[in-house]
N, C-alpha and C positions, 0 to 999 in steps of 0.2 A: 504494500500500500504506500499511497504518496506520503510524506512529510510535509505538513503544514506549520509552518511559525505565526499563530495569532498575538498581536501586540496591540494591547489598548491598556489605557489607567482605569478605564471604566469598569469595572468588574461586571456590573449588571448587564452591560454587552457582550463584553467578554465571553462566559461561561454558557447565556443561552447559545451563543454563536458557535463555541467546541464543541456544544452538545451534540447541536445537527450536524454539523462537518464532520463526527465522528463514525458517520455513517458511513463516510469515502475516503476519510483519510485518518491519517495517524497526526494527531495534534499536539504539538504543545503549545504553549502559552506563556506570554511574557506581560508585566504589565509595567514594562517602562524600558527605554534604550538602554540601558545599563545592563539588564536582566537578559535583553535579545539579544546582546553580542554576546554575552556569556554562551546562551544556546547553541547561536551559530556559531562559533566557537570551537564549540566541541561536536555536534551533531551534524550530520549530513542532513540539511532542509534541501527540498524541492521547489515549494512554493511560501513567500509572505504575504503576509495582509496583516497592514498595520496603520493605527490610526493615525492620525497627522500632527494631533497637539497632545503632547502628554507634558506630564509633570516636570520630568528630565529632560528635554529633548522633543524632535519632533522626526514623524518617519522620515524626511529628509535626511535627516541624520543618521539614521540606519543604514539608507541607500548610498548615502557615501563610506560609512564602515564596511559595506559587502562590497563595494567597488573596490574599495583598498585590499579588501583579502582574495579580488581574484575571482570573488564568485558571481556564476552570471545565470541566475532564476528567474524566473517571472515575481514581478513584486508590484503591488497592490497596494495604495493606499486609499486610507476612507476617510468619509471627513461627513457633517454634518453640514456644511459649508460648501456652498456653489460659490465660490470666486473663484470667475476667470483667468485670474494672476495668480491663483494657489494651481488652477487645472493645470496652466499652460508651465507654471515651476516642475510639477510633477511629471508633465508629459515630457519635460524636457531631459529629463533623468532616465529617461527610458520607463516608466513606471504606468499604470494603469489608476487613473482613479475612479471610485466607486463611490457614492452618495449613498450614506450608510441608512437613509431613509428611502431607498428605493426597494420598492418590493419585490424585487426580482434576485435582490443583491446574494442571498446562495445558491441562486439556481447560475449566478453571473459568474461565482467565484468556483463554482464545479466544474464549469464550463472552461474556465481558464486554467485549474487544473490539469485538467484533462487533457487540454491540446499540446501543450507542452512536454 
């Protein structure tokens, strides 16, 4: 099964979010940039999704620590937040954004999974 890295500060997203996703993949969970480099780190991930504003950092900042180690996944960020100057930062990273109020967004993030 895939390897997912979920990263958010928000628990109450968080947790319902591994829940369903543990249906197709093998998840773990970070809830801050600090905690995610440690993961990827050590673990072989496939795919992240990770939220945009945390506590410590921002998934921007993650996207540049996996750039540094050389690794090249499909990476995801979410955000509650339509700005088009946040889209177009994000797209410019090579990364995907996901509007984390869109209803579609596990059937979005399966799919992206999967093709990779």
């Amino acid at each position: 099964m895939k390897k997912i890295l979920l990263i958010d500060d928000n628990i109450n997203f968080l947790k319902p979010l591994s829940n369903l996703l543990q249906k197709n993949f093998d998840v773990y969970m970070a809830t801050g940039v600090k905690e995610a480099i440690q993961i990827l780190e050590s673990i072989h991930i496939d795919m992240i999704c990770s939220d945009y504003f945390m506590g410590d950092g921002t998934g921007l900042d993650i996207i540049k620590k996996v750039n540094s180690l050389n690794i090249c996944i499909p990476f995801i960020i979410l955000s509650g937040l339509e700005d088009p100057e946040l889209i177009q930062e994000v797209e410019s990273c090579h990364a995907i954004f996901l509007n984390k109020t869109n209803p579609e967004l596990l059937s979005k993030l399966c799919t992206i999974g999967y093709s990779e």
